[in-house]
Every structure is written in structure tokens, then in C-alpha cells.
N, CA, C and O atoms as a MOPAC input file, in Angstrom:
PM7 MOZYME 1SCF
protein

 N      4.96900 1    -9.42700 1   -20.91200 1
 C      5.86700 1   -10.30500 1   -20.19400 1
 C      6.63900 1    -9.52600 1   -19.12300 1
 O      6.82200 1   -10.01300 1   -18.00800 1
 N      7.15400 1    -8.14300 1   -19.51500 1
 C      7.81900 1    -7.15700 1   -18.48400 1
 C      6.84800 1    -7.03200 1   -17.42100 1
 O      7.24500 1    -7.16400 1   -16.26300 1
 N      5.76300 1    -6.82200 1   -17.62900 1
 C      4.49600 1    -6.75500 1   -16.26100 1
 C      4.56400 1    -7.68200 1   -15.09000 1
 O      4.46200 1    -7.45900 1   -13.88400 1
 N      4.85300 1    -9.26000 1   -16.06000 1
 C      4.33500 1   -10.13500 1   -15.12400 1
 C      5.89300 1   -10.26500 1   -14.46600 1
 O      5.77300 1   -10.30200 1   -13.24100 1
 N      7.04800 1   -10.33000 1   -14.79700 1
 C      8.47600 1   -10.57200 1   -14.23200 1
 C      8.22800 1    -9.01500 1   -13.06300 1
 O      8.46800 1    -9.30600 1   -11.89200 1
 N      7.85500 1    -7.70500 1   -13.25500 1
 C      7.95700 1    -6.64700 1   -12.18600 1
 C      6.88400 1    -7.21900 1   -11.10000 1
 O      7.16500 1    -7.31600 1    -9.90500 1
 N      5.61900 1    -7.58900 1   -11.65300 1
 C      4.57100 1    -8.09000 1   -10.58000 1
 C      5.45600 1    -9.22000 1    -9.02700 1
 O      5.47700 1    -9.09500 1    -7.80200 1
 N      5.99800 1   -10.15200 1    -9.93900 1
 C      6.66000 1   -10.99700 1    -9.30200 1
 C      7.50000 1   -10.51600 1    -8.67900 1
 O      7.42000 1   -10.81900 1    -7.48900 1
 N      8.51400 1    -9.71400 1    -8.99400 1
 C      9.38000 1    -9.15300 1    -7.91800 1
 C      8.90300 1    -8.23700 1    -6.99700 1
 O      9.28300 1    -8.34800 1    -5.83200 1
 N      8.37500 1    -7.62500 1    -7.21100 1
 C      7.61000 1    -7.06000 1    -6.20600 1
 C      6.76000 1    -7.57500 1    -5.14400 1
 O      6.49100 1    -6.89500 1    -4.15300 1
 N      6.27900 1    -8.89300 1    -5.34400 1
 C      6.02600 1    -9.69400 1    -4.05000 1
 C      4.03600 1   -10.24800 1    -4.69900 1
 O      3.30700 1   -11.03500 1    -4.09500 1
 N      3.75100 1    -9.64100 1    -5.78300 1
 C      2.47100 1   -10.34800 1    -6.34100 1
 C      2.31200 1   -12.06100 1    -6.35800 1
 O      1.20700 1   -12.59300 1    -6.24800 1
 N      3.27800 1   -12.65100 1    -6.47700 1
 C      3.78000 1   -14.16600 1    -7.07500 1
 C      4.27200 1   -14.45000 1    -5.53600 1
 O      4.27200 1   -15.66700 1    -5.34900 1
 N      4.61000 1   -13.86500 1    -4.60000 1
 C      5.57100 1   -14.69900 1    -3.32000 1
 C      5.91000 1   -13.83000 1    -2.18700 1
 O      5.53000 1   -12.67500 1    -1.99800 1
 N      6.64800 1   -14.52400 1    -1.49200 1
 C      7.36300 1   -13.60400 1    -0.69500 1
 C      7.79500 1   -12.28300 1    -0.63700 1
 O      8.14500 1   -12.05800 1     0.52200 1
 N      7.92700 1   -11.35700 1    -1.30500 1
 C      8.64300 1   -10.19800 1    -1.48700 1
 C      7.66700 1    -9.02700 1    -0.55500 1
 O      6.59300 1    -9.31200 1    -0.02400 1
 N      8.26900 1    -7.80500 1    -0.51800 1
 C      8.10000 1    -6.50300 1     0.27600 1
 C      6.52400 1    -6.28200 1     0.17100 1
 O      5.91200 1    -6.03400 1     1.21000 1
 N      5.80000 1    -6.36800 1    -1.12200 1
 C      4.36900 1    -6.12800 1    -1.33500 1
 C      3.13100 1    -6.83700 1    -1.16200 1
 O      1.94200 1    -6.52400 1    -1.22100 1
 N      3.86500 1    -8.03000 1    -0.89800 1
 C      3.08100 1    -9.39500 1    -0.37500 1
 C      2.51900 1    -9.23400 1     1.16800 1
 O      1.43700 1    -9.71200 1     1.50700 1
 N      3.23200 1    -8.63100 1     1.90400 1
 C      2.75700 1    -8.72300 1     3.33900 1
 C      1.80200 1    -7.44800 1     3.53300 1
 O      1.68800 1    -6.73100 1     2.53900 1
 N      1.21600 1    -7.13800 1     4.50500 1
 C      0.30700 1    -5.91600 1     5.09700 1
 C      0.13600 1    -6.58400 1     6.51600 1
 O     -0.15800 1    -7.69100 1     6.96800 1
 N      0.65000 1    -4.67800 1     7.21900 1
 C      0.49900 1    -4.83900 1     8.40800 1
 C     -0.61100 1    -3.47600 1     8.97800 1
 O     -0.25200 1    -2.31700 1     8.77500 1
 N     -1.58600 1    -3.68900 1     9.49500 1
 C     -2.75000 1    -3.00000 1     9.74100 1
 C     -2.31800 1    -2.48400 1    11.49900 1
 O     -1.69300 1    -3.44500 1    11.94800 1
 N     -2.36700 1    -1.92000 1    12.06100 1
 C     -2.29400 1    -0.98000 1    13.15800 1
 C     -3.19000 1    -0.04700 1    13.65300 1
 O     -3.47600 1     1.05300 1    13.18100 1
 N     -3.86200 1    -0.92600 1    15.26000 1
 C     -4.73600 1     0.47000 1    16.43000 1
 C     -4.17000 1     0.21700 1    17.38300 1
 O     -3.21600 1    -0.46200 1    17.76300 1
 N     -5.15200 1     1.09300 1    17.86700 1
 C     -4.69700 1     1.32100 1    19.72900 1
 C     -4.31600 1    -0.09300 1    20.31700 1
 O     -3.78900 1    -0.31500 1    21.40700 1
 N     -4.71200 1    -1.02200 1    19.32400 1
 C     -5.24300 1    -2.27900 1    20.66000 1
 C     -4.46500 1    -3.51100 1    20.08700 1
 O     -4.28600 1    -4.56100 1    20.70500 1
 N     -3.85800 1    -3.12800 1    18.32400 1
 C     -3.41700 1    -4.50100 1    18.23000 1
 C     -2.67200 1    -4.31900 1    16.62700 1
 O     -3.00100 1    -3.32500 1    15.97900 1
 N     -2.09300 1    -4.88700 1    16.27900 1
 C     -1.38000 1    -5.27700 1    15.12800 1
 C     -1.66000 1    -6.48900 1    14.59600 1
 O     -1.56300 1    -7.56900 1    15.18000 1
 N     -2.12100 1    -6.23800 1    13.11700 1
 C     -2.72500 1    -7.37200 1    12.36400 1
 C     -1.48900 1    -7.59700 1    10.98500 1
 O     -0.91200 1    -6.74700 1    10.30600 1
 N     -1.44000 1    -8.61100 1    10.96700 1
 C      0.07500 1    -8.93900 1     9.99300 1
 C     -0.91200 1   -10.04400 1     9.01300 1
 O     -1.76800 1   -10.82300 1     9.43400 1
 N     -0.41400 1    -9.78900 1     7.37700 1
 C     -1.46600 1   -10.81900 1     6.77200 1
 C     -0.66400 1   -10.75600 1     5.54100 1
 O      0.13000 1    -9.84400 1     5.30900 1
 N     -0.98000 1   -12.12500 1     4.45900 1
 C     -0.59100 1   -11.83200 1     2.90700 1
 C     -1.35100 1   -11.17300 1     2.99600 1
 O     -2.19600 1   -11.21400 1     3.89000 1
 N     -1.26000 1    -9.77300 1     1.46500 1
 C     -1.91000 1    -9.49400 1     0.79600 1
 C     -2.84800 1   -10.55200 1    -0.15600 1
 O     -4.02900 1   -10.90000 1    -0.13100 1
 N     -1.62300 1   -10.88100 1    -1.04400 1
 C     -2.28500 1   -11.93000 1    -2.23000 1
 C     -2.39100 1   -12.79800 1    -1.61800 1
 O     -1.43500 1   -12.96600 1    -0.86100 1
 N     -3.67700 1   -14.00400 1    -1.51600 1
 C     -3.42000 1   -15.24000 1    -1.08800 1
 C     -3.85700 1   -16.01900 1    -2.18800 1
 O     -4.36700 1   -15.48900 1    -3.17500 1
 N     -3.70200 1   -17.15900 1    -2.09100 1
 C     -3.61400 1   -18.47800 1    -3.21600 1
 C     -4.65500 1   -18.88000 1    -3.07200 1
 O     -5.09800 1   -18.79300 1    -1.92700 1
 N     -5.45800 1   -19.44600 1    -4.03900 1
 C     -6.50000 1   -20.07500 1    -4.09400 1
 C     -6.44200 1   -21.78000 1    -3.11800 1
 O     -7.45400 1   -22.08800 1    -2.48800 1
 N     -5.67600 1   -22.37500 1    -3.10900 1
 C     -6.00100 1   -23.45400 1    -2.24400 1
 C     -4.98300 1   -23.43200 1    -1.61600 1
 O     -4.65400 1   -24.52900 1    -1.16400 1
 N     -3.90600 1   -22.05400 1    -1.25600 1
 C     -2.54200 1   -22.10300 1    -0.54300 1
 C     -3.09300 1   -21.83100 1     1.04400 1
 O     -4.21600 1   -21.40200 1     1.30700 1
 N     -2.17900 1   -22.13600 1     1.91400 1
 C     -2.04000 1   -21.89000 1     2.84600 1
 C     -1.72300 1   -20.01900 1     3.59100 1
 O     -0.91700 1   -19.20600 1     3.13900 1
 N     -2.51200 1   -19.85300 1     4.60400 1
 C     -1.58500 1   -18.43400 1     4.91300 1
 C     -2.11700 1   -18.35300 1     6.31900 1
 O     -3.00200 1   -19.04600 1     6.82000 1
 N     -1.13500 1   -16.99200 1     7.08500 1
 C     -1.90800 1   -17.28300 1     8.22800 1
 C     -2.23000 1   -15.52300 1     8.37700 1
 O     -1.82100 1   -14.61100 1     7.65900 1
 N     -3.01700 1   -15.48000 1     9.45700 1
 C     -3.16300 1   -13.98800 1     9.73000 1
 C     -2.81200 1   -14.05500 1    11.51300 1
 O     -3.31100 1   -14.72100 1    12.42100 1
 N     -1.76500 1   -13.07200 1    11.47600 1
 C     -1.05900 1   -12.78400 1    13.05400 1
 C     -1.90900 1   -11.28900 1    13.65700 1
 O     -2.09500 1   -10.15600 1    13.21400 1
 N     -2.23300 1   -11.96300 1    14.77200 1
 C     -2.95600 1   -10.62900 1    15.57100 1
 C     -1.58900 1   -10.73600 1    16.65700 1
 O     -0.87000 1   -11.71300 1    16.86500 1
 N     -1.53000 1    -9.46700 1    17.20800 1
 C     -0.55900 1    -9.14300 1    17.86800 1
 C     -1.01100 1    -7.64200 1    19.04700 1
 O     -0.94100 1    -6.44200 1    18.77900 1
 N     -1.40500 1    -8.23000 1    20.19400 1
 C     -2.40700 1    -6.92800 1    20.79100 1
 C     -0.96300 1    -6.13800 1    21.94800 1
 O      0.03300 1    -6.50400 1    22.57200 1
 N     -1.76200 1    -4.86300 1    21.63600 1
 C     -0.90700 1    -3.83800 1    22.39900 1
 C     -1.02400 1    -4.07400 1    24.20000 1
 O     -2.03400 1    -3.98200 1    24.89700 1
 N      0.38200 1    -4.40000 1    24.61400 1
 C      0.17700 1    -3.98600 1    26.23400 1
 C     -0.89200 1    -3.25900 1    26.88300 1
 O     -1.29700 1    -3.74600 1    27.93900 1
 N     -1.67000 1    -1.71900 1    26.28600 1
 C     -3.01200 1    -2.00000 1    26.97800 1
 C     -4.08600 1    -2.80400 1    26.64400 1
 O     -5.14100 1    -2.79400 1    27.28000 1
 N     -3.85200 1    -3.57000 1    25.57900 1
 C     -5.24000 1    -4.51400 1    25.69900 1
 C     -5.16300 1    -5.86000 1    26.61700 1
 O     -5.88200 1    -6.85700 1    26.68800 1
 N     -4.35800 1    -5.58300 1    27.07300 1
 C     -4.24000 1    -7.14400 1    28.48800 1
 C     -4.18600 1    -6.63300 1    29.14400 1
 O     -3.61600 1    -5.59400 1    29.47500 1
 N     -5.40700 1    -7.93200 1    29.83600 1
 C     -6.32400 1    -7.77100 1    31.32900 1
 C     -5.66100 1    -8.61900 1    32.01000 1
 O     -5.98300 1    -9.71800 1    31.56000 1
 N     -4.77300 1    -8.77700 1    32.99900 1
 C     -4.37700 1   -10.03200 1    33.64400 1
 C     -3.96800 1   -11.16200 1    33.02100 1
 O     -4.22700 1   -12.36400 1    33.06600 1
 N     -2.87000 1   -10.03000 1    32.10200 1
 C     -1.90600 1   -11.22400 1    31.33800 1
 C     -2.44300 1   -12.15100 1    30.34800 1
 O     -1.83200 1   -13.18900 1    30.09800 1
 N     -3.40200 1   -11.89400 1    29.83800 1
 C     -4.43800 1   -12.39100 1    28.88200 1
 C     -5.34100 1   -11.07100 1    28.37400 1
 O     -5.72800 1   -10.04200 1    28.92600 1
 N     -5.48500 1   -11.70200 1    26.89000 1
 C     -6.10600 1   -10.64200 1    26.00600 1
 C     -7.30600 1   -11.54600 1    25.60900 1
 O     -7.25800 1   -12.73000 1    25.94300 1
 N     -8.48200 1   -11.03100 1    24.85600 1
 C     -9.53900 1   -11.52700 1    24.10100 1
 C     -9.53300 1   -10.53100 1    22.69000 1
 O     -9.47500 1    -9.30300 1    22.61400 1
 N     -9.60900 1   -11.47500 1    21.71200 1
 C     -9.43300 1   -11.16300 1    20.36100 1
 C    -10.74100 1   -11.72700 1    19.95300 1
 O    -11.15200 1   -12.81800 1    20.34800 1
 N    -11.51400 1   -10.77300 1    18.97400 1
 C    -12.32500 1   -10.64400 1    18.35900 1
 C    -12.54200 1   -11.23200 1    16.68500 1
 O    -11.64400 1   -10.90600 1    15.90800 1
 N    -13.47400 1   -11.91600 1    16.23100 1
 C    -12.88300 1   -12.29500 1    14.78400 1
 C    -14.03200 1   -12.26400 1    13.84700 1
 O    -14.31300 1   -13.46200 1    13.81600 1
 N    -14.91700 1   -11.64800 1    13.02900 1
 C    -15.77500 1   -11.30800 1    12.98800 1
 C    -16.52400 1   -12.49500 1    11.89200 1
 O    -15.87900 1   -12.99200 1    10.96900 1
 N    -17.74400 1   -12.78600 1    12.12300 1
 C    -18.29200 1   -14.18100 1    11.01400 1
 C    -18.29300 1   -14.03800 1     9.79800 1
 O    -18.48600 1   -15.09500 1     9.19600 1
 N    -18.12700 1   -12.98200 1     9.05300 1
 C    -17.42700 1   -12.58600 1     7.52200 1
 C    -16.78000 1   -13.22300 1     7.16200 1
 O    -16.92200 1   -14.04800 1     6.26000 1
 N    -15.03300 1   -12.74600 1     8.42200 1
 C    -13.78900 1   -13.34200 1     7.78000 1
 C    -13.84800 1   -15.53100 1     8.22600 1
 O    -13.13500 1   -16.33200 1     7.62200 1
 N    -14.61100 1   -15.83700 1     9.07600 1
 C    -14.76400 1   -17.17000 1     9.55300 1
 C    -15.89500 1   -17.71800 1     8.39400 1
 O    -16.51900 1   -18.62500 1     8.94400 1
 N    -16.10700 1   -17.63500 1     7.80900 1
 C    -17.04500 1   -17.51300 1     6.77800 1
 C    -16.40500 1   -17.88800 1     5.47500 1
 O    -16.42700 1   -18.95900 1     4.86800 1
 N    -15.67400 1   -16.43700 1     5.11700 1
 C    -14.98700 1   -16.66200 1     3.92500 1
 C    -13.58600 1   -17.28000 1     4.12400 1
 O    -12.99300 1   -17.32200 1     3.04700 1
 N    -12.97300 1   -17.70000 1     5.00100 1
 C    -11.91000 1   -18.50700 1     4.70800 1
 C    -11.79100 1   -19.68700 1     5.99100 1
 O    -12.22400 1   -19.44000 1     7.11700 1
 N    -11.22000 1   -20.82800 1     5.67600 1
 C    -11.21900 1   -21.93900 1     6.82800 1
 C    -10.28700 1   -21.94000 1     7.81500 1
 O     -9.12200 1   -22.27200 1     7.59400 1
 N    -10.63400 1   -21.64400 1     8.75300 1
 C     -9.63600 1   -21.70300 1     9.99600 1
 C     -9.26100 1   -23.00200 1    10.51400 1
 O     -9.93700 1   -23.77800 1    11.19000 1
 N     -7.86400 1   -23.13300 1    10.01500 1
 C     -7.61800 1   -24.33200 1    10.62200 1
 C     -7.10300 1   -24.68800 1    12.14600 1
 O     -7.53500 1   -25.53600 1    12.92600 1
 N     -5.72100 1   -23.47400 1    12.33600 1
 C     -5.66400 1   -23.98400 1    13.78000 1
 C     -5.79300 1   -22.46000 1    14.26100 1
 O     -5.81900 1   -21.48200 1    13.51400 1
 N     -5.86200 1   -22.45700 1    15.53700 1
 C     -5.87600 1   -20.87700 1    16.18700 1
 C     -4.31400 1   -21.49500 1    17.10000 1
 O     -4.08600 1   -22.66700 1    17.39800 1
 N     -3.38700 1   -20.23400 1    17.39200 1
 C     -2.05600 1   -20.59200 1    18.55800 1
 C     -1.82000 1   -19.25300 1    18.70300 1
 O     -1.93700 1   -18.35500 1    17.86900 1
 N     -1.39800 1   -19.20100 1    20.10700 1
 C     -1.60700 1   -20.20900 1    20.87300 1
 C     -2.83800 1   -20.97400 1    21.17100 1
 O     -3.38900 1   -20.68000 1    20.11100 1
 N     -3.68300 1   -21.69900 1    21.75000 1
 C     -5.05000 1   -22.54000 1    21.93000 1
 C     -5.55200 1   -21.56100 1    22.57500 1
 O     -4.94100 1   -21.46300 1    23.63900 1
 N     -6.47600 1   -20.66200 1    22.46800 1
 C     -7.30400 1   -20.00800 1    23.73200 1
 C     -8.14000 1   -20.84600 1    24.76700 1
 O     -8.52800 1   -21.94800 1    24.37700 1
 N     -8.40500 1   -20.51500 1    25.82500 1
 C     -8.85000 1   -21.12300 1    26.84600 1
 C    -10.34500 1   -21.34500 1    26.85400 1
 O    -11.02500 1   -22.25000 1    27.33800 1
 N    -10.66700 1   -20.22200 1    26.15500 1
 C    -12.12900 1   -20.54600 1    26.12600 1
 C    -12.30700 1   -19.55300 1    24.35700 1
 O    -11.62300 1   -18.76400 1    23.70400 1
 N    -13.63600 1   -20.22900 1    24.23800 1
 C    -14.16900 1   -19.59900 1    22.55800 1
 C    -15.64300 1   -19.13900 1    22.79800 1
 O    -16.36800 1   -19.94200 1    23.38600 1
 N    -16.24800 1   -17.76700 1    22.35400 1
 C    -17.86900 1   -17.77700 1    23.08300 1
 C    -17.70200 1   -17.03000 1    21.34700 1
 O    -16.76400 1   -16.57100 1    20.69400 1
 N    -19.23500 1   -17.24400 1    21.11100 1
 C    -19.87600 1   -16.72600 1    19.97000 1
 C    -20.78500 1   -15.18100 1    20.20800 1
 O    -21.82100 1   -15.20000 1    20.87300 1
 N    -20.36600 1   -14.13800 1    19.71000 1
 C    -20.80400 1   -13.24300 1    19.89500 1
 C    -22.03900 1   -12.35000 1    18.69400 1
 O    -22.03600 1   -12.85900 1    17.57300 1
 N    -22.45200 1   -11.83500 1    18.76900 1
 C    -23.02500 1   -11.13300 1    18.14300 1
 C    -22.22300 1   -10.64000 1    16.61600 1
 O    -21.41800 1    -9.70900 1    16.65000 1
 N    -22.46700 1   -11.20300 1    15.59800 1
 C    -21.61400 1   -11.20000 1    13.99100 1
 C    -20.33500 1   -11.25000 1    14.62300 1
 O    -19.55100 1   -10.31000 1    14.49300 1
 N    -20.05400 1   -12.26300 1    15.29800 1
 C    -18.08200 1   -13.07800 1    15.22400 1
 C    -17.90800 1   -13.72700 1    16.50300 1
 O    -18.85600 1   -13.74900 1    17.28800 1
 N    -16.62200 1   -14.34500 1    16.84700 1
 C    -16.28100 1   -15.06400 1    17.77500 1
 C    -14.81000 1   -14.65000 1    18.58800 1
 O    -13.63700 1   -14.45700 1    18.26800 1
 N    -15.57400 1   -14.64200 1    19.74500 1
 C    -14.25700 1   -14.10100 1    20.41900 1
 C    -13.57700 1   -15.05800 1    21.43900 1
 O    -14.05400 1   -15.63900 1    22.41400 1
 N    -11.78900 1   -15.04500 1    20.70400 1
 C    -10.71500 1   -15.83700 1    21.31600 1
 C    -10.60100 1   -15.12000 1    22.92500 1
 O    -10.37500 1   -13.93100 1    23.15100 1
 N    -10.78800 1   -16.01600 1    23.76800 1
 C    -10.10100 1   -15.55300 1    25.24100 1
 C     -9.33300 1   -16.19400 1    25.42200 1
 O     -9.23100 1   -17.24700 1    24.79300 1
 N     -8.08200 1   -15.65700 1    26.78100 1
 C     -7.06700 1   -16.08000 1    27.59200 1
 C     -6.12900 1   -16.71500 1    26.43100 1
 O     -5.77300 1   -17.89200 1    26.37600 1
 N     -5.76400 1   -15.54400 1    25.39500 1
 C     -4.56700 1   -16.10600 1    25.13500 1
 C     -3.30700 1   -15.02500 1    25.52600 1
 O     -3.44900 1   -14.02700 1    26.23200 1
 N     -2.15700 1   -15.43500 1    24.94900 1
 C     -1.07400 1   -14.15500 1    24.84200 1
 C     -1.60100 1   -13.20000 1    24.45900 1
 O     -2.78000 1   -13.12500 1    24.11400 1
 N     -0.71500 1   -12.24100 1    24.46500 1
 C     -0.56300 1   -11.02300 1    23.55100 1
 C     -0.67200 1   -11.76500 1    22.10100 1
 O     -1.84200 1   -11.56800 1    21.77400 1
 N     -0.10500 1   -12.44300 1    21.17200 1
 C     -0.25200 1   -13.11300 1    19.89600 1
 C     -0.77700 1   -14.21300 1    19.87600 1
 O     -0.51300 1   -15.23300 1    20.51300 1
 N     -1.67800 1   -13.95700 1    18.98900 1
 C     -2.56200 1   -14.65600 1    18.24700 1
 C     -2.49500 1   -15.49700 1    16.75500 1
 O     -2.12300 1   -14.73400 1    15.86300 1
 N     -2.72200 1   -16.65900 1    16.35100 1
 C     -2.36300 1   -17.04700 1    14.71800 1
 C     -3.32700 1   -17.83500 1    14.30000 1
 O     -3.41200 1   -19.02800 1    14.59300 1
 N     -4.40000 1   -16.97900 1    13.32300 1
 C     -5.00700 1   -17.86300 1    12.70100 1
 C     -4.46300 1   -18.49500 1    11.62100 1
 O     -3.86800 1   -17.78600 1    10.80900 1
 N     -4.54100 1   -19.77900 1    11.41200 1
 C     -3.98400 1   -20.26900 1     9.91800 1
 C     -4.86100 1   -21.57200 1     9.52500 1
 O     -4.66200 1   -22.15100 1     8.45700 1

């Protein structure tokens, strides 16, 4: 019972410090739950570095694995255009941030 009350505070069960992960390159910052819920909601935030925009617009990459294994419901901001690439699909002409959910 002590396991499952430390799990929970620690962010296994919700919100807390251990629940989130933030992944970091040259080109972009990826923000995500760790744990996600079986029929819960979550989103994953791409967030690209000042050199990855070309004329105030970036293209984000998303590979057919992760489009695969989980349902994308909305993308935001809307990208301008969507092309299918070689294993994934790449978002153009959006911001710097990106939100799949």
C-alpha cells in the first residue's frame, strides 16, 4: 500500500514532477506524459529551436510508428500543408510550436 501512495505522489497516478518528460536537440523540444491512460487524453508539444525556422515557419516531422500507435486528434496550430513522407508525415508552415493531441 506504501508503494502505491509514493508511486502517486510522485506523479505515476497524475500530474506530479515524474509524470512529464521533456526530450531536447539542436532543432526542437519535445514535452510529453510519461504515463499515459489507456483511453485518457494527452498531448505531445513539439517546440522547435530558432534555427529550425525557415521564413518564420518550421516543418515538423512525425514518424508512422508514433501515428500508428496512438490517434491524433487535432494538430495546433493547423499547418498549412501535410505531405507523407517516407516512414512519417511531415507538418509544414506552422509556428515554432506544435500540439499533437
Amino acid at each position: 500500500m506504501a508503494l502505491v501512495v509514493v508511486t502517486a505522489v510522485l506523479g505515476f497516478f497524475g500530474n506530479r514532477p515524474l509524470s512529464h518528460r521533456r526530450l531536447r536537440s539542436d532543432n526542437a523540444t519535445v514535452r510529453y506524459q510519461r504515463f499515459g491512460r489507456v483511453d485518457g487524453r494527452t498531448s505531445v508539444r513539439v517546440e522547435a529551436t530558432p534555427t529550425a525556422v525557415t521564413g518564420g515557419n518550421v516543418e515538423i516531422w512525425v514518424a508512422q510508428d508514433f501515428l500508428e500507435a496512438y490517434d491524433v486528434e487535432d494538430v495546433t496550430p493547423e499547418p498549412s500543408s501535410t505531405s507523407t513522407r517516407a516512414g512519417g508525415v511531415a507538418f509544414s508552415g506552422v509556428s515554432r510550436l506544435l500540439r499533437l493531441g
